[in-house]
N, C-alpha and C positions, 0 to 999 in steps of 0.2 A: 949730382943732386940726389937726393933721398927718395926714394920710392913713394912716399907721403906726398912731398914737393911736386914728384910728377905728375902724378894722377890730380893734382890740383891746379898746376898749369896746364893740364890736357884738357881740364875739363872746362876752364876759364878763357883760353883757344878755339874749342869746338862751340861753346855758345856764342861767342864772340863773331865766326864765322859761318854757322850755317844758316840756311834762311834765303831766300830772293832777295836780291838786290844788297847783297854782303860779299865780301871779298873770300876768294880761293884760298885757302891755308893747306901746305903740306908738310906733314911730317915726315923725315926719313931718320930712321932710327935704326940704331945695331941690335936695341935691345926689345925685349920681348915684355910688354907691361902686361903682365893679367889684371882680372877683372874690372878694366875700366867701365864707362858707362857711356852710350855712344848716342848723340843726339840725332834723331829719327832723320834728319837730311844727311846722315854722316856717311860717305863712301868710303870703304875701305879696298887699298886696292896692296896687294901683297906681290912683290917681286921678286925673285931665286934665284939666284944666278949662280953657279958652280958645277962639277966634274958628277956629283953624288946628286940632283936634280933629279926627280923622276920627268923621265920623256913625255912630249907632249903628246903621245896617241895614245897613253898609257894615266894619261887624269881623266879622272872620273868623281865629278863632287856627288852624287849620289852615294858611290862607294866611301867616301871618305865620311861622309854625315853619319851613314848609318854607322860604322864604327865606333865613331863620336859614340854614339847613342846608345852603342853598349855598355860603354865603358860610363854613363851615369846613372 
């Protein structure tokens, strides 16, 4: 599917299921969609698994934000 197709089945997915009393939807995906647009009940939850993984004593999302933040 085209990049365009995604983001428009993502985003006709996500309204479809956030809200009370709406069904759980997950996505697992290989791939990496930037700029989609995420509906304010939307949890995202990100999973890593592999050899090159930074260790769990060693995340720190303060560090990783402020990063972020230089770099815009």
């Amino acid at each position: 599917m085209d990049i365009y197709n995604e983001r428009k089945v993502f985003s006709r997915i996500t309204k479809s299921s956030c809200g009370s009393q709406l069904p759980q939807y997950f996505l697992i995906t290989p791939k990496l969609i930037t700029g989609l647009e995420y509906h304010p009940d939307t949890k995202v939850l990100v999973i890593l698994n592999g050899p090159y993984n930074i260790l769990q004593a060693e995340w720190d999302v303060d560090t990783f934000v402020a990063k972020r933040q230089k770099l815009i």
